[in-house]
C-alpha positions in Angstrom: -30.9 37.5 -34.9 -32.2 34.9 -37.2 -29.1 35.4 -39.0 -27.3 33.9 -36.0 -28.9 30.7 -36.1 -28.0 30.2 -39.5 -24.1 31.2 -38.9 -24.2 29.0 -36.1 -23.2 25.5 -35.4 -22.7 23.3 -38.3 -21.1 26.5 -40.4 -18.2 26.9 -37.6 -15.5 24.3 -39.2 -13.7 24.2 -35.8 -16.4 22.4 -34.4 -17.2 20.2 -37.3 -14.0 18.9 -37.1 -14.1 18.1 -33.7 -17.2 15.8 -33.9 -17.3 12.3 -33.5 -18.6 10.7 -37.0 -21.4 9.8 -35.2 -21.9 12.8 -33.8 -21.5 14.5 -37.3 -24.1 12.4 -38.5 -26.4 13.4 -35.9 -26.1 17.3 -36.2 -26.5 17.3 -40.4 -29.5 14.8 -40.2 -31.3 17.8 -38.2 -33.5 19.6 -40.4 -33.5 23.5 -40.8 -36.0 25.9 -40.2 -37.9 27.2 -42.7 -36.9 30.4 -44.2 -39.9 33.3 -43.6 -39.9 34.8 -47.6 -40.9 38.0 -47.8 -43.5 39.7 -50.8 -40.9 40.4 -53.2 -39.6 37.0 -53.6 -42.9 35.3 -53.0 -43.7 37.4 -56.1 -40.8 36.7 -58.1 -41.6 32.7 -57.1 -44.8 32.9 -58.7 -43.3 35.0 -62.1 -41.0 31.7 -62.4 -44.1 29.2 -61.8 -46.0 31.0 -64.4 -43.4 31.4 -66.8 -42.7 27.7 -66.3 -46.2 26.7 -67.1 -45.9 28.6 -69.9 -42.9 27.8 -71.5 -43.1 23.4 -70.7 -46.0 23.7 -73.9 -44.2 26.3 -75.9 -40.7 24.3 -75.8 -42.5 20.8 -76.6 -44.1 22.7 -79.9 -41.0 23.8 -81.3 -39.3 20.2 -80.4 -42.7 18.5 -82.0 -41.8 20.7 -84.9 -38.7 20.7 -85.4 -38.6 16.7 -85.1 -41.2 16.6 -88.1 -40.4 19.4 -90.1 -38.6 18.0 -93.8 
């Protein structure tokens, strides 16, 4: 079911040709739904924010490094 809302409307290129440009402007300035995320994602999410965090420091290092290294 929430499937349907996605694959409905503005995905249908019939009726996106058939708008009005003002009408087309209209419709994509709507916004969309948030998307409900379940665990496993919300888990992998957090890996990737951690794994950022740790890798910003770890990459300006070797740069620092690498820029004054002779």
């Amino acid at each position: 079911m929430q499937q349907d809302q996605y694959d409905a409307g503005l995905n249908d290129a019939g009726l996106m040709d058939a708008l009005e440009p003002a009408q087309l402007t209209l419709a994509t300035q709507q916004p969309l739904p948030r998307r409900v995320l379940g665990r496993g994602t919300l888990a992998l999410l957090a890996l990737l924010r951690i794994y950022v965090v740790i890798a910003i420091p770890v990459v300006g290092y070797a740069f620092f490094h690498a820029m004054h290294a002779r």
